[in-house]
VEXDO-761482 format. One record per atom (N, C-alpha, C): residue number from 1; x, y negated, z; atom name. Coordinates in steps of 0.05 Angstrom, whole numbers. Layout:
BEGIN
- nr | x | y | z | atom
- NUM | X | Y | Z | CA
...
***
This chain:
BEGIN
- nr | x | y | z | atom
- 1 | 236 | 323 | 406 | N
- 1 | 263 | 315 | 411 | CA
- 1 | 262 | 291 | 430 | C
- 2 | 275 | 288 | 450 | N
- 2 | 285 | 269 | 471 | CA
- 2 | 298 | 248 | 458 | C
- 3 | 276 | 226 | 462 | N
- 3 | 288 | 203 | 451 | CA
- 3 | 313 | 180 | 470 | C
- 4 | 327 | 180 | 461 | N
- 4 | 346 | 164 | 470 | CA
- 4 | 343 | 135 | 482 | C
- 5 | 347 | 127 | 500 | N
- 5 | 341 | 91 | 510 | CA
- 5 | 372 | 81 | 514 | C
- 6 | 373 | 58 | 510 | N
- 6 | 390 | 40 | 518 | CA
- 6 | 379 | 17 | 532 | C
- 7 | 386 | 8 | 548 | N
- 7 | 377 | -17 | 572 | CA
- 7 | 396 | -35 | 563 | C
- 8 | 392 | -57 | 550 | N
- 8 | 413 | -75 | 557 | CA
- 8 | 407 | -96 | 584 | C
- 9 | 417 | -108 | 598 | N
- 9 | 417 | -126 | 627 | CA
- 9 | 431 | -146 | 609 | C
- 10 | 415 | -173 | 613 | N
- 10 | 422 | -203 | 614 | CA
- 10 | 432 | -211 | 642 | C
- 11 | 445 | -236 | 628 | N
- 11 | 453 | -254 | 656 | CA
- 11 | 430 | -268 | 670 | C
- 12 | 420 | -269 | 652 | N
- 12 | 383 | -285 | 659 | CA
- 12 | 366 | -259 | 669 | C
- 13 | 342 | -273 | 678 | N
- 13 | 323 | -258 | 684 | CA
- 13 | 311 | -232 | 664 | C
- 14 | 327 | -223 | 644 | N
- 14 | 306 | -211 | 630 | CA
- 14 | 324 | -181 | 626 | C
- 15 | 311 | -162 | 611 | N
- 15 | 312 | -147 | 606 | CA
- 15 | 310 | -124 | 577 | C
- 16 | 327 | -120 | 554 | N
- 16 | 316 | -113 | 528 | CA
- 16 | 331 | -81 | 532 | C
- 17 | 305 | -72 | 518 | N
- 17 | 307 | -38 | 510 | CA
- 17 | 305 | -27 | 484 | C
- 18 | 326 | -19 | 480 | N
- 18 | 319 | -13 | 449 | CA
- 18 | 319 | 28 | 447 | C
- 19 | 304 | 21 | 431 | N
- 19 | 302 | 59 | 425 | CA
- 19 | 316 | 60 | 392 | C
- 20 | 326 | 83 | 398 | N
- 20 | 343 | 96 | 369 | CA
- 20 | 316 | 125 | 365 | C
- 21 | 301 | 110 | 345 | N
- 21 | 281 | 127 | 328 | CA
- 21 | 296 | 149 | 308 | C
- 22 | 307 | 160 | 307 | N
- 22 | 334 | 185 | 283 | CA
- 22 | 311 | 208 | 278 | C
- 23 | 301 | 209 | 257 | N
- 23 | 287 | 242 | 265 | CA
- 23 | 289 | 242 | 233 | C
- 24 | 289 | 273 | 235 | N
- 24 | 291 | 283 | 207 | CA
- 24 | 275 | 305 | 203 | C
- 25 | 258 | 297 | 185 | N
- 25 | 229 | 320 | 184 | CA
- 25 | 231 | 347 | 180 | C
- 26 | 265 | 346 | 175 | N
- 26 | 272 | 369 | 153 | CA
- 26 | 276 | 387 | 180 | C
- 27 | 290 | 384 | 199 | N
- 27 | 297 | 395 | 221 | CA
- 27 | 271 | 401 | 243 | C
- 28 | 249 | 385 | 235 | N
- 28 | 225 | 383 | 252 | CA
- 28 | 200 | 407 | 243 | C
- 29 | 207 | 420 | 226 | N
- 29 | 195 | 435 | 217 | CA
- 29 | 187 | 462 | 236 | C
- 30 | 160 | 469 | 230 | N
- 30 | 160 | 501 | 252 | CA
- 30 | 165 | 522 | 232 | C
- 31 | 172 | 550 | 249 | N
- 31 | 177 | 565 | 225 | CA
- 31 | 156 | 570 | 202 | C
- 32 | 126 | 578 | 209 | N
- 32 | 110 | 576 | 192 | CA
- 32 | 104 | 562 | 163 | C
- 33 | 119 | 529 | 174 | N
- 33 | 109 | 519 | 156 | CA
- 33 | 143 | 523 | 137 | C
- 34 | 163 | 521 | 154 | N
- 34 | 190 | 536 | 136 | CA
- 34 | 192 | 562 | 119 | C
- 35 | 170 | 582 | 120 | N
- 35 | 167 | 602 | 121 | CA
- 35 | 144 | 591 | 90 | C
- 36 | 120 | 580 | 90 | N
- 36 | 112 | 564 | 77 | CA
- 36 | 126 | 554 | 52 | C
- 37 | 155 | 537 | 57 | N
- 37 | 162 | 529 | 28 | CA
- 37 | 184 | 548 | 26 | C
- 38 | 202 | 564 | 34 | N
- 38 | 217 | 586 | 28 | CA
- 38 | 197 | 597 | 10 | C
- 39 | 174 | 608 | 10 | N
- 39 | 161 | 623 | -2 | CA
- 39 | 149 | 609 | -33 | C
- 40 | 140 | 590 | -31 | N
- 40 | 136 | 574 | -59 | CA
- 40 | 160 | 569 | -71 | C
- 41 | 191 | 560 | -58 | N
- 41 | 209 | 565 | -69 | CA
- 41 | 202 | 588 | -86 | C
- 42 | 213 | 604 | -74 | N
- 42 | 213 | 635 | -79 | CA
- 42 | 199 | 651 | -109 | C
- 43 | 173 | 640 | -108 | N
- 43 | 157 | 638 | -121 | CA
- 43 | 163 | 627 | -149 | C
- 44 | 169 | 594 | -152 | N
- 44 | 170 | 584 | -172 | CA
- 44 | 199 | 600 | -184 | C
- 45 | 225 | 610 | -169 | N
- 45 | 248 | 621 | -178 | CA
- 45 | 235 | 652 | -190 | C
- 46 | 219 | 662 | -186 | N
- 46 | 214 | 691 | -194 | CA
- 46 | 194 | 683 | -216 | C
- 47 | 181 | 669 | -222 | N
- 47 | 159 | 663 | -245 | CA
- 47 | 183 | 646 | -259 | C
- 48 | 207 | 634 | -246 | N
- 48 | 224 | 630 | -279 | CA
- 48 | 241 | 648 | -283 | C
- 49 | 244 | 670 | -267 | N
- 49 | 254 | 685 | -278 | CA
- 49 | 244 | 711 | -300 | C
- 50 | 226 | 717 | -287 | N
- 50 | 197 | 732 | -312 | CA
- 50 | 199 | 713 | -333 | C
- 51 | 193 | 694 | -337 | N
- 51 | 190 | 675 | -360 | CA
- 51 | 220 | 684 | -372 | C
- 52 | 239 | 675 | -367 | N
- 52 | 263 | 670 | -378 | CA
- 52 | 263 | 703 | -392 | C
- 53 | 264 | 725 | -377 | N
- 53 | 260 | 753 | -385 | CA
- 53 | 241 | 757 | -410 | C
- 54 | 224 | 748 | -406 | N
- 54 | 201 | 750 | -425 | CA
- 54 | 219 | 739 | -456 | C
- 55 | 229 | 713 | -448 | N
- 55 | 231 | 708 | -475 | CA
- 55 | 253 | 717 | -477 | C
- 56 | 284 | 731 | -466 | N
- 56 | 300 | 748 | -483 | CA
- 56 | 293 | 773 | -495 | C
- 57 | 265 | 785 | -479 | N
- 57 | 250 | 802 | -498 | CA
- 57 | 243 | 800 | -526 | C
- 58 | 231 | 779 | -528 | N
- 58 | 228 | 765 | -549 | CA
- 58 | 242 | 761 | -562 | C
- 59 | 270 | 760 | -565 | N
- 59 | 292 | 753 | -574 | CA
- 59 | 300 | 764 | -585 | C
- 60 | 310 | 798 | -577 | N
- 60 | 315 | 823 | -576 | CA
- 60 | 303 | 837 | -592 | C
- 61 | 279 | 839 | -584 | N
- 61 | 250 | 846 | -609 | CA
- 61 | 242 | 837 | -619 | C
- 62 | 252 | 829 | -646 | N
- 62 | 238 | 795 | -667 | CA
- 62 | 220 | 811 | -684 | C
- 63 | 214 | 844 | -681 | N
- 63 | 195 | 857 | -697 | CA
- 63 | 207 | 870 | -720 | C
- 64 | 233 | 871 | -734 | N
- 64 | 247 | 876 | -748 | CA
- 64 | 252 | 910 | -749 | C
- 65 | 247 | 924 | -768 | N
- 65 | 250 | 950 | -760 | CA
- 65 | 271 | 962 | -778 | C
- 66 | 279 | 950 | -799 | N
- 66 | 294 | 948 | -833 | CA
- 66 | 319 | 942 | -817 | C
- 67 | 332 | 962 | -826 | N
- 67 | 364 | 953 | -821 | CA
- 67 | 377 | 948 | -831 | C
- 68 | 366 | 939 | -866 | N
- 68 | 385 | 925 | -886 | CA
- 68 | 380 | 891 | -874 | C
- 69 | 358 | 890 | -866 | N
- 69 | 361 | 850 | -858 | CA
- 69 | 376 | 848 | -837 | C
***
């Protein structure tokens, strides 16, 4: 990204430059490595979702086969 300058000019001999540093890593990203945490996202949401499944299984089938309890 193209960093921005400002020049300010004195009445005196001198000269001050200031730079506006703004960057946001989030936006600086390449696809690969976006591609990268989409996927571990991804990941951690599908292993809680198996989990979560797993235990309404469990839930559902407490082993009970008697249909007077």
């Amino acid at each position: 990204m193209p960093q921005a300058q400002q020049v300010i000019v004195c009445d005196q001999a001198c000269t001050v430059t200031v730079q506006h540093e703004i960057t946001t890593p989030l936006l600086d990203l390449d696809p690969a490595a976006g591609a990268a945490i989409a996927g571990a996202v991804l990941a951690v949401w599908a292993v809680g979702f198996a989990f979560r499944a797993f235990i309404q299984t469990l839930k559902t089938n407490d082993g009970s086969t008697n249909e007077s309890e």
